[in-house]
N, C-alpha and C positions, 0 to 999 in steps of 0.2 A: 792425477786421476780425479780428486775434488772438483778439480775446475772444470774438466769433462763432463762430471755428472749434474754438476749446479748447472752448465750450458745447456745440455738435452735436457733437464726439468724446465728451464725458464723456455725453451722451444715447445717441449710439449704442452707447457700450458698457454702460451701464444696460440698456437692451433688449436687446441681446444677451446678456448675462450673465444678466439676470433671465429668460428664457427657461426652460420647463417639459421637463427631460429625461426620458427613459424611467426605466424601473429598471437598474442596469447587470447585466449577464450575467456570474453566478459559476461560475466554472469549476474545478470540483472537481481537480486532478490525480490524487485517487486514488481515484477513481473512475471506470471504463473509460467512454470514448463509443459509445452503440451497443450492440448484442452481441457477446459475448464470446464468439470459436472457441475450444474445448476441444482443445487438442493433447495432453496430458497430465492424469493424476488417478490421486487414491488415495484410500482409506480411513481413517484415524486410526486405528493401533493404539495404546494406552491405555499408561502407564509411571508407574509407582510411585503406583497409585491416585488420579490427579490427573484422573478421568472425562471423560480426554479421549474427543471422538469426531467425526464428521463426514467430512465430503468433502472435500477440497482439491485446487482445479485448476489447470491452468497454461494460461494461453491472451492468446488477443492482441484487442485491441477495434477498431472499424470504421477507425480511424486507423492502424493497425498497433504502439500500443502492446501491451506486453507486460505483462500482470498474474497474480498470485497471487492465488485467489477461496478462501473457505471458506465454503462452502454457508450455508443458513439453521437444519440441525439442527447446526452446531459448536458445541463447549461443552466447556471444560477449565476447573478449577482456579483464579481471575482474582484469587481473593483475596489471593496475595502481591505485583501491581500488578508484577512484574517478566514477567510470561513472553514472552519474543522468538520471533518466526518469524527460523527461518534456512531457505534451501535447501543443500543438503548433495548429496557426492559419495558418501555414505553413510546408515546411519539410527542411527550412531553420533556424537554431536559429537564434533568432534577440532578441537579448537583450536588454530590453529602462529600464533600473532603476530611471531614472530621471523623468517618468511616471508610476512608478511603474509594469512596466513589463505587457504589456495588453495583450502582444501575446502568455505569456509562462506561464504555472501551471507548478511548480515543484512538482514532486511525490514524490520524494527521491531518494534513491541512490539503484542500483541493486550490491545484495549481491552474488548471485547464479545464475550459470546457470538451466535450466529447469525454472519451473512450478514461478511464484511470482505475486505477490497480490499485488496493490498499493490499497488504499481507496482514496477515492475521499475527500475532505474537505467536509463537512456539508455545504450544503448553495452554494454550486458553480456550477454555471449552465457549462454546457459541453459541450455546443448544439455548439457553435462557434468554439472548435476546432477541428482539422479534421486531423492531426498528432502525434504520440508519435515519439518524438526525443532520441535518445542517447548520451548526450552528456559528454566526456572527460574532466572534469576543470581542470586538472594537466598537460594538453596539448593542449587545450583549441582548441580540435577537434571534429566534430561528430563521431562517432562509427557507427551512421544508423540511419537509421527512418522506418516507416511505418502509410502509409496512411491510414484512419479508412475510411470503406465506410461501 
């Protein structure tokens, strides 16, 4: 009777395991669900020749995350594989590490020209800064900014 019941478990879980699943659903984080509300946006002003330009917005997607968009005509500089988005309390970088940096959120680094998505951190309010900076760490120059109004 063991060996009967050990055989229909190793059958039943053969057919259940061998069972045909969907594809599973990839869920991008940095990339907003839905549309994106426009609360904020500016223009790229251009620094030290690095042809920055485009739109860069600040809004929130159908879930109520919060994201950083830059249009699909953005385009700076990509060749030195460093250039970081920050947002800023200013359109100056000012770096304070020794107070942990109160004036800059780092987004990450821009990979591509056109269209890109930063996600905003969970929990960080955005209301204080009023700049997305471009900044160059390999030459430790702005690229551009643009003022959110």
């Amino acid at each position: 009777m063991k060996k009967v019941m050990l055989l229909f478990y190793i059958a039943f879980l053969g057919i259940v395991s061998c069972t045909e699943d969907s594809d599973p659903v990839v869920i991008d984080p940095t990339q907003p669900t839905g549309s994106l509300t426009v609360l904020r946006s500016g223009t790229f002003i251009d620094q030290n020749n690095a042809g920055s330009s485009g739109t860069a917005s600040l809004g929130t997607d159908t879930q109520g995350k919060e994201f950083l968009r830059f249009d699909g005509a953005f385009n700076t500089a990509l060749a030195t594989g460093t250039v970081t988005v920050f947002l800023s309390t200013s359109m100056e970088f000012m770096p304070d590490p020794a107070n942990g940096n109160p004036n800059l959120l780092p987004l990450g680094p821009v990979r591509m020209a056109g269209e890109n998505f930063f996600a905003i951190p969970a929990g960080m309010s955005t209301s204080k800064y009023t700049h997305v900076i471009l900044w160059c760490g390999s030459v430790g120059v702005p690229f551009g900014y643009a003022n959110l109004n």
